[in-house]
DRENMI-400054 format. One record per residue (C-alpha): residue number from 1; x, y, z. Coordinates in Angstrom, 2 decimals. Layout:
! residues N
num, xx, yy, zz
NUM, X, Y, Z
...
END
This chain:
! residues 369
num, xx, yy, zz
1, 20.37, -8.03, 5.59
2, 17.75, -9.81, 8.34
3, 16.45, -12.77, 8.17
4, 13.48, -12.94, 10.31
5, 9.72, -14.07, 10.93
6, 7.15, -12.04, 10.57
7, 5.90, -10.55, 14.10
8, 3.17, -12.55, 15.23
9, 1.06, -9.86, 16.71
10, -1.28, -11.00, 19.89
11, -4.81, -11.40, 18.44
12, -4.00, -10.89, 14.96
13, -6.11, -14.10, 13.82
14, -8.78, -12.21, 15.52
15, -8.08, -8.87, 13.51
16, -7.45, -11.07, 10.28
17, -11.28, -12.28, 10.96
18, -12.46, -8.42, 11.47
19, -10.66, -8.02, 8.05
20, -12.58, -10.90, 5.88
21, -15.71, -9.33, 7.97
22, -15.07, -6.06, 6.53
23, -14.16, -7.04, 2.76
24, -16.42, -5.95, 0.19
25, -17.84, -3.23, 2.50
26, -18.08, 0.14, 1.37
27, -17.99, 1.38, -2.12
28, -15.50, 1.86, -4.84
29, -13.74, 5.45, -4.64
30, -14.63, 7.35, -7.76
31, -11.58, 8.93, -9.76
32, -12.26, 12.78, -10.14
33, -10.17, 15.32, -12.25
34, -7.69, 17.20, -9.77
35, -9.41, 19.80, -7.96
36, -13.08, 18.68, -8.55
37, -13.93, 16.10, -6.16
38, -17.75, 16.33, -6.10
39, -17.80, 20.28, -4.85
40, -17.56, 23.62, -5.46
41, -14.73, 25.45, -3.82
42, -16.12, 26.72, -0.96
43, -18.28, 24.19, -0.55
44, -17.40, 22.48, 2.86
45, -19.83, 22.69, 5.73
46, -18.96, 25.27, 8.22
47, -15.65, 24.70, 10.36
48, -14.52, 21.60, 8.36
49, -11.02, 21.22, 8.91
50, -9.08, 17.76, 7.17
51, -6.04, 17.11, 8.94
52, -3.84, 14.44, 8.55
53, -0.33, 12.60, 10.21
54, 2.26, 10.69, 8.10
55, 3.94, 8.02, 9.72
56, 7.89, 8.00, 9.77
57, 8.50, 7.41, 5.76
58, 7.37, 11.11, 5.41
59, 5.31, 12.67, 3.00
60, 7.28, 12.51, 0.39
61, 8.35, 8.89, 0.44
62, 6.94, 8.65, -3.76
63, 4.59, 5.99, -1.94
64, 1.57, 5.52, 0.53
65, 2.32, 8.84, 2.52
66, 2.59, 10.35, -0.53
67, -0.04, 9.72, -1.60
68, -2.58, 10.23, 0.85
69, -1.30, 13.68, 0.73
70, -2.01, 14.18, -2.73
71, -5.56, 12.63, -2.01
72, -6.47, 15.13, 0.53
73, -4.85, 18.62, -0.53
74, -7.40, 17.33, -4.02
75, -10.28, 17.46, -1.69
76, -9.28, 19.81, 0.22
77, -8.79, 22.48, -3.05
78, -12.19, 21.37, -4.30
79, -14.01, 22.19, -1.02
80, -11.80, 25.28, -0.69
81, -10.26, 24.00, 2.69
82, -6.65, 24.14, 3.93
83, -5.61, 21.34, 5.31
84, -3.21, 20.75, 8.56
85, -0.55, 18.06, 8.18
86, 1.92, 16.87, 10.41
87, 4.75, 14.31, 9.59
88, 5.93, 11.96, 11.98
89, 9.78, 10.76, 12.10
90, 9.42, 8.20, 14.63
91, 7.08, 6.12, 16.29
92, 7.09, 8.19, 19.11
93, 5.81, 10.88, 17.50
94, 2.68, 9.52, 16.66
95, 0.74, 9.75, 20.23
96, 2.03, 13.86, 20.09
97, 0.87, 14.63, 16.54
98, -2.16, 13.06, 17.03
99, -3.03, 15.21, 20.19
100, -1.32, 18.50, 18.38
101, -4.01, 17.97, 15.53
102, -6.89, 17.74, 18.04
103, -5.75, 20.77, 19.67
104, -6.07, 22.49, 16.99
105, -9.72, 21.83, 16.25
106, -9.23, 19.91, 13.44
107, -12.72, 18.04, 12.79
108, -10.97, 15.28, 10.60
109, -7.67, 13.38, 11.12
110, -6.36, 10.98, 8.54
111, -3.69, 8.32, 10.17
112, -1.43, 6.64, 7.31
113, -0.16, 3.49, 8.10
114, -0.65, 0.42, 10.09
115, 2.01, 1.37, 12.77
116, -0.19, 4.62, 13.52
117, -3.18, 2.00, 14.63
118, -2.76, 1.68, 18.50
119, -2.43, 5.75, 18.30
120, -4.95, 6.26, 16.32
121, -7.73, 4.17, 17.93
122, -6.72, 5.98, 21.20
123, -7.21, 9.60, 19.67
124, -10.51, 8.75, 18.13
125, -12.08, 6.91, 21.66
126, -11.12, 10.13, 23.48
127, -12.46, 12.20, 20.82
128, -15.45, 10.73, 19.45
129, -16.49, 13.71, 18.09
130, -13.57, 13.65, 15.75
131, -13.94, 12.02, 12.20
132, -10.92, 9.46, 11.62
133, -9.87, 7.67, 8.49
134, -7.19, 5.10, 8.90
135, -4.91, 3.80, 5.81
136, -4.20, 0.41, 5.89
137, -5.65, -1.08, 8.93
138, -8.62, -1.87, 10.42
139, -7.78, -0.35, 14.43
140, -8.79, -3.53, 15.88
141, -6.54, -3.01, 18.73
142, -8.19, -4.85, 21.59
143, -8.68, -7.78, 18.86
144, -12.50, -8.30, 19.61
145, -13.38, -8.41, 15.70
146, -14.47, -4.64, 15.36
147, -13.23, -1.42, 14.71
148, -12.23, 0.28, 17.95
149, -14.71, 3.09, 17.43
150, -17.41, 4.13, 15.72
151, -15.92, 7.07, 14.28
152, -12.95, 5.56, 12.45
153, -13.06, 4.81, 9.13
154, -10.67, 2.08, 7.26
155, -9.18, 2.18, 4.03
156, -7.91, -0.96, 3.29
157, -6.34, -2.49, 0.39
158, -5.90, -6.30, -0.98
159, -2.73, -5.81, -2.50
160, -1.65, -9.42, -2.54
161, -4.54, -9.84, -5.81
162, -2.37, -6.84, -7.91
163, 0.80, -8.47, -6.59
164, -0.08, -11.84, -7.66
165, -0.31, -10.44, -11.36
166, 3.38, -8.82, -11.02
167, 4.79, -12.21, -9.77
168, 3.41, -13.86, -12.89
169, 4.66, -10.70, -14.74
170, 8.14, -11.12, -12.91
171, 8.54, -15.07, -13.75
172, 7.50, -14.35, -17.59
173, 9.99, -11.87, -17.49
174, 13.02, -13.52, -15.59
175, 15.82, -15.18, -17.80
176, 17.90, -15.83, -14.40
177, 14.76, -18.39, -13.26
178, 15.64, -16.16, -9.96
179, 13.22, -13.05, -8.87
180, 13.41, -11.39, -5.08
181, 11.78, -9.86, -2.84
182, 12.19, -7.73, 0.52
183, 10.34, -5.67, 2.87
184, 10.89, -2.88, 5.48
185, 9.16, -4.41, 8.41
186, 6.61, -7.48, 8.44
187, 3.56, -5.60, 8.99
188, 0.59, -7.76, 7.48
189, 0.48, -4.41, 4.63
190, 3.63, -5.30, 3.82
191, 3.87, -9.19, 3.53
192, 0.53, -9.02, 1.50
193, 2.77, -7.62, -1.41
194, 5.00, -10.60, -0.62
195, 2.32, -12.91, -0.34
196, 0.86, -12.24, -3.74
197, 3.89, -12.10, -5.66
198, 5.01, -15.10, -4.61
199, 2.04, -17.17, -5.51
200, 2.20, -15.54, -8.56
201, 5.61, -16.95, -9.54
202, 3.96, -20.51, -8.33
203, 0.99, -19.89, -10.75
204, 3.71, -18.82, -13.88
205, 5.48, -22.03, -12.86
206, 1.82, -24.32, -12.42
207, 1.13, -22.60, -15.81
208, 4.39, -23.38, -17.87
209, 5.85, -26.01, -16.36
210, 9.05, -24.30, -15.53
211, 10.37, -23.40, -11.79
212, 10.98, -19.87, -10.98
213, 12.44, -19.31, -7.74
214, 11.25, -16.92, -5.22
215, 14.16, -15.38, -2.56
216, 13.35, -13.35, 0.20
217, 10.20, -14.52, 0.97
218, 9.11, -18.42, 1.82
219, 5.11, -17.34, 3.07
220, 6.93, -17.13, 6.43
221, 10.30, -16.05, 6.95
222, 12.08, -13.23, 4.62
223, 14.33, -10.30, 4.50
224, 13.39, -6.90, 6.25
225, 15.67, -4.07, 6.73
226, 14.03, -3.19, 10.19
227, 12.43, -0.23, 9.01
228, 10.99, 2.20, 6.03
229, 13.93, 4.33, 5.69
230, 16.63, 3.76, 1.83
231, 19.21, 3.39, 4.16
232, 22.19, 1.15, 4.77
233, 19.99, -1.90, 5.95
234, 17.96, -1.38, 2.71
235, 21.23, -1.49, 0.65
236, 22.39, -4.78, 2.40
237, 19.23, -6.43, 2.18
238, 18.69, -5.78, -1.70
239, 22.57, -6.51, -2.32
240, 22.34, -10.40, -0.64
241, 19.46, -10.88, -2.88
242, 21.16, -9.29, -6.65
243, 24.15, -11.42, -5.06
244, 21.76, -14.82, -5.43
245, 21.06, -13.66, -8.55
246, 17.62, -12.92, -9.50
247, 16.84, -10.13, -12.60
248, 13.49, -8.84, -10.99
249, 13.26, -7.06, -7.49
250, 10.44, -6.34, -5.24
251, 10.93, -3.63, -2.31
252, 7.97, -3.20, 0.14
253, 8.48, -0.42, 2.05
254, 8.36, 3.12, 0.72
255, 11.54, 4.70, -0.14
256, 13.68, 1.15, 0.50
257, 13.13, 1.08, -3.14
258, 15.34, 3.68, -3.90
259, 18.31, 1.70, -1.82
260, 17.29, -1.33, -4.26
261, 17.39, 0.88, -7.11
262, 20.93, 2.60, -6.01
263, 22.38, -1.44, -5.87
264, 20.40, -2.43, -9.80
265, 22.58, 0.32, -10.92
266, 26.03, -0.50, -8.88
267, 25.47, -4.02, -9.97
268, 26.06, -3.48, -13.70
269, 23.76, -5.99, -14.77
270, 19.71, -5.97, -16.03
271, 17.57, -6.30, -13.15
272, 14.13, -4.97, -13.08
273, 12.47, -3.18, -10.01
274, 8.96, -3.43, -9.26
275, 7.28, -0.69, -7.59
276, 4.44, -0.49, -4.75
277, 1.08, 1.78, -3.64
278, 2.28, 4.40, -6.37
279, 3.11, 3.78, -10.16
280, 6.73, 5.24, -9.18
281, 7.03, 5.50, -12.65
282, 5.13, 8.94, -12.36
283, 5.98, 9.26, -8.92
284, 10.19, 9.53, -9.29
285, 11.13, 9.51, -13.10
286, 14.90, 9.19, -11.62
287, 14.38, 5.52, -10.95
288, 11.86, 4.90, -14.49
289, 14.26, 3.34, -16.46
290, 14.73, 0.19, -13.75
291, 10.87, -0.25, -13.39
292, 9.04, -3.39, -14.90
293, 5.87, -2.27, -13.75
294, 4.23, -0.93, -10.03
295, 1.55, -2.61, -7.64
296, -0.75, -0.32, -7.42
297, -3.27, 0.83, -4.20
298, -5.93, 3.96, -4.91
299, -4.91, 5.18, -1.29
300, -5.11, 8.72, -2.92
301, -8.53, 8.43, -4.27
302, -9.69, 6.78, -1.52
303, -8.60, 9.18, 0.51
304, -10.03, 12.22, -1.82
305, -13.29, 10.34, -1.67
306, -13.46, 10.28, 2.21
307, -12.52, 13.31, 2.75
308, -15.11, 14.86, -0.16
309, -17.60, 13.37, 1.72
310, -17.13, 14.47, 4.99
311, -16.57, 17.83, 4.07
312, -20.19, 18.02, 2.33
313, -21.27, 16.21, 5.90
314, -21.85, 12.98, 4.44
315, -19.18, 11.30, 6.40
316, -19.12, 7.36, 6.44
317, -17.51, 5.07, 8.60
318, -18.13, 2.39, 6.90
319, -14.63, 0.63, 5.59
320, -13.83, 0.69, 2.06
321, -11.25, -3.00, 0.82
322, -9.87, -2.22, -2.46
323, -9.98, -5.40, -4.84
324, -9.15, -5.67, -8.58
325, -12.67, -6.11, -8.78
326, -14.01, -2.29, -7.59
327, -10.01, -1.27, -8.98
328, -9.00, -0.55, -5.61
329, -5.56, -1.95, -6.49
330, -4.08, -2.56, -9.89
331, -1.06, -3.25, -12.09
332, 0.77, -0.36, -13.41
333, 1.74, -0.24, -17.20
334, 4.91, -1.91, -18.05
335, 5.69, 1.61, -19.46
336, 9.12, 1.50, -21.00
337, 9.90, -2.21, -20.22
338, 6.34, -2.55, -22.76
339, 9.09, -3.83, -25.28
340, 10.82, -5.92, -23.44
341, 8.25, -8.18, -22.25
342, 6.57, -11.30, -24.29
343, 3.87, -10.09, -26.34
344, 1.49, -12.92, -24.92
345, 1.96, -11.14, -21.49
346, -0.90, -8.31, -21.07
347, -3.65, -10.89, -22.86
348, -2.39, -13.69, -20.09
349, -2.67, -10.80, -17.20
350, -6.05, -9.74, -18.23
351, -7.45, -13.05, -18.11
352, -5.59, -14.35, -14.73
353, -7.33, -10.67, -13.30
354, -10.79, -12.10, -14.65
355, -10.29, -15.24, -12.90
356, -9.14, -13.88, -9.78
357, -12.12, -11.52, -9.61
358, -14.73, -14.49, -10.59
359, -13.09, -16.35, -7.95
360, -11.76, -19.05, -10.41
361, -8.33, -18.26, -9.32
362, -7.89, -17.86, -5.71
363, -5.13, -15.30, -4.46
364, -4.68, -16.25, -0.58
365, -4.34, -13.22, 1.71
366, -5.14, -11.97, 5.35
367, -7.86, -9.71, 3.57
368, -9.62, -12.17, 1.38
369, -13.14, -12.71, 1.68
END
């Protein structure tokens, strides 16, 4: 398990202003049936090719790599396109793939992640020509307040809103008065989850008088495992915090969860796992019976709607922040935990959401407006 503080990036309080800039740009991605996003097969302008690198949790992580994939082969069936994707298993990969996708003519590449930022805003400045779309960050790399080029598009998502709903749902659920939390590395997408949840616990205890305690996560310094990767790291860092003693735990971090999940089990006891970008859930059945609920972000609509655009030639750079407002990010159902939870829970959840989106209730985050 680490204990450590969050990187402090150079210029990030400079990207954190593009970011507030940015929010509420952009429109709400529009959920279409699979395989019918806005065209007819077929229907892509001439030499469209959607292309699209993971970053080293793979493409089949059951989270955001995951699915972006799903977003674009949808869009990609509907405009009867086939799409080039190449996964990345390191860092170092991500300069390489980027070029290998250019050289192959592809005429829209799709970056997923915030590491692939520096990368990406290089590609798309030497080829400007070249339609980007970046998941979850704004490629402010030079930290002047604007997105590196004009041809990159950002898909961002205020997570910390959906996440401040599951900490409430987490404290209402708790019997230990203990809940945790843990992330791969801190990446601003990842201590957003961190950030929400936690001031959701505060706003259960503000709320009910009681005190719910949050571990792995002050607003400062928490645990990271060093990487996205259910590994050994992942195992230690969700066995110190089962070892404190909470009954609800939090992985950010793709497929960490499954390490967390692997230690619920070993530990014999009732803890419930909480689930992030994808209602994993749906997304890995294997792990449904441990899952309280998932924070949701529409990365694969989003995704599907960008890349529907582009290939009728409608392309827009213009960045898209998913709120609870326009449903860019949500709260999964509590699916087989429904049950287990107070009755009183949903009704209390629907009405913190309508606060938070009339701005009665304020969710703090590096992407609020």
């Amino acid at each position: 398990m680490t204990l450590s503080t969050p990187k402090k990036l150079v210029g990030i309080s400079a990207a954190a202003g593009l970011l507030v800039a940015l929010a509420g740009c952009g429109t709400a991605p529009e959920a279409t049936p699979s395989g019918s996003a806005g065209a007819e097969p077929g229907g892509a302008v001439d030499g469209f090719l959607p292309c699209m690198v993971s970053d080293f949790g793979g493409f089949d992580d059951k989270s955001f790599n995951q699915l972006g994939f799903e977003g674009l082969q949808k869009a990609s069936d509907a405009l009867g396109v086939e799409p080039i994707t190449v996964q990345s298993d390191s860092e170092t990969d991500f300069a390489p793939n980027l070029q290998n996708l250019v050289d192959q003519n592809c005429t829209m590449i799709i970056t997923v992640g915030f590491a692939l930022a520096s990368a990406a805003g290089e590609s798309a400045k030497a080829n400007p020509d070249i339609e980007y779309v970046s998941i979850d960050d704004p490629v402010d790399n030079d930290f002047d307040g604007k997105t590196d080029a004009p041809n990159i598009k950002p898909l961002l998502f205020d997570t910390s809103q959906a996440a401040f709903l599951a900490g409430y749902a987490a404290a209402s659920y708790s019997e230990a008065d203990k809940v945790g939390t843990f992330g791969g590395q801190p990446y601003p997408t990842v201590t957003v989850f961190m950030d929400g949840f936690r001031q959701g616990v505060e706003y259960w205890n503000e709320q009910k008088g009681e005190n719910v305690e949050v571990l792995g996560w002050d607003g400062k310094d928490g645990v990271f495992t060093g990487g996205f990767t259910a590994n050994q790291d992942a195992i230690n860092a969700a066995q110190g915090l089962v070892d404190q003693g909470v009954d609800v735990l939090l992985p950010v971090g793709g497929p960490i969860y499954q390490s967390a999940a692997s230690v619920i089990r070993d530990s014999g006891r009732d803890i419930a796992l909480i689930g992030v970008d994808a209602d994993v859930y749906e997304t890995d059945p294997s792990v449904a019976e441990l899952l309280l609920t998932s924070i949701r972000k529409l990365i694969d609509v989003g995704v599907e709607d960008a890349v529907t655009a582009a290939g009728k030639g409608e392309f827009d750079a213009a960045p898209f922040i998913g709120t609870l407002e326009n449903d860019g990010v949500g709260l999964a159902p509590f699916h087989d935990f429904e049950s287990k939870v107070s009755p009183d829970l949903q009704g209390e959840l629907d009405t913190i959401k309508a606060g938070i989106v009339d701005g009665s209730i304020t969710v703090d985050s590096y992407l609020a407006q």
